[in-house]
N, C-alpha and C positions, 0 to 999 in steps of 0.2 A: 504494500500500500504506500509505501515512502516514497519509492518512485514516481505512483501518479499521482499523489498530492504533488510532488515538484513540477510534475508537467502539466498541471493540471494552472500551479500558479503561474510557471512559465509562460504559458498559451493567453495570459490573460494582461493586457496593456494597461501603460498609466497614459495621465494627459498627454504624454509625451510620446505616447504608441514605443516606449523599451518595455520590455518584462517586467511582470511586479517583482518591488523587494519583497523579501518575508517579511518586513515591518509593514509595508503597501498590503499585502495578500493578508497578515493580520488583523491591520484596519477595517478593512472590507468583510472581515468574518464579523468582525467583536471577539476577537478575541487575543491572549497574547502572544508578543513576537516570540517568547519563549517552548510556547505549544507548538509554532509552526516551525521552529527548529527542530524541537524532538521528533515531528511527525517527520519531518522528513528525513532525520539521520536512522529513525528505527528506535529510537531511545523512547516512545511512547505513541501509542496507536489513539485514533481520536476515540471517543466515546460513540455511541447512536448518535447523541442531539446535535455534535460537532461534522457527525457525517451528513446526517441531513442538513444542516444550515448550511458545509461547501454544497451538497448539492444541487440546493436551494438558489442560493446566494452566487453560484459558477456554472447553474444550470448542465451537471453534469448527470449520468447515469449512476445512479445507486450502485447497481449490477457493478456494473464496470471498477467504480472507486472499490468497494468491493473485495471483489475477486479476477477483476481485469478481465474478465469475459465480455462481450460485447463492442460496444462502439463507447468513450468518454461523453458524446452529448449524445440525447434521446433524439429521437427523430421529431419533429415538432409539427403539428397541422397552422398550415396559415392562420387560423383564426387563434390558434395558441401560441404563435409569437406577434402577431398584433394586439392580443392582449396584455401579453406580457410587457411591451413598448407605450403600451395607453396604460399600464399599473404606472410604470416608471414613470412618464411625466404628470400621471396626476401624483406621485408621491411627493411634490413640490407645487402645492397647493397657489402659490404667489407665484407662480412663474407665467409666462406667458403663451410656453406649449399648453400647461392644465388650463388657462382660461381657455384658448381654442380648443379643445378635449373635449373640455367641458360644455361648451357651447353647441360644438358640431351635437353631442350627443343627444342635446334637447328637440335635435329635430326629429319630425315624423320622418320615418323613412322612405314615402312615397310623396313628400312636402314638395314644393316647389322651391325649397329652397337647393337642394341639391345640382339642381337642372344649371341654376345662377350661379353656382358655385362650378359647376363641372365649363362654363364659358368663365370664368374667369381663368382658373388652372387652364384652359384650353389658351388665352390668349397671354397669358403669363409664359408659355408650352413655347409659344409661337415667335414670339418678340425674344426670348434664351436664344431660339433656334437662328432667329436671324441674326442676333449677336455674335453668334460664336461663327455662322456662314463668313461675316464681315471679316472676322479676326486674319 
């Protein structure tokens, strides 16, 4: 298991898109830098609650972390990594992706407002495209 908790934090970027430290990869758990030392020299194996929070929190395969069987991430249905990306930005309730989030969501979904929104993104689509033709 040592192993793939290291590649499990290695596979995963900071702002800077390098590899997390184990102090960045302990941040990100809750938990400490010290825990994610021992897991990964072998000097201590996480707990359950510590397996499901990485796999939670790294979106990793249980299985996998585990007993290295399978694939490290699950296979995901579009509606379950679009949810998972509308959790994340409504988790920043003040921000300005959750007000649009939130907004879009109040609509009916056969509303007319979609229609107005899908000619805007279409002429947003179009005015990119000529930009980047010009370049």
């Amino acid at each position: 298991m040592k192993n793939r908790i290291k590649e499990i934090r290695e596979s995963m970027k900071d702002n800077n898109g390098r590899k997390l430290s184990q102090a960045k990869f302990a941040e990100r758990l809750g938990v400490s830098i010290s825990s994610v030392q021992k897991w990964e020299i072998g000097a201590a194996v996480p707990n359950s609650s510590a397996i499901n929070l990485i796999c939670e929190k790294c979106g990793v395969n249980e299985t996998w972390l585990r007993t290295g069987a399978g694939k490290m991430h699950e296979e995901k249905t579009r509606e379950e990594e679009l949810g998972g990306e509308v959790a994340r930005m409504l988790a920043r309730p003040d921000s300005f992706k959750a007000s649009v989030v939130a907004a879009l969501l109040k609509f009916d979904p056969d509303g007319p407002e979609w229609s107005i929104l899908e000619r805007i993104y279409n002429d947003i689509a179009d005015q990119w495209a000529k930009e980047k033709a010009g370049e």
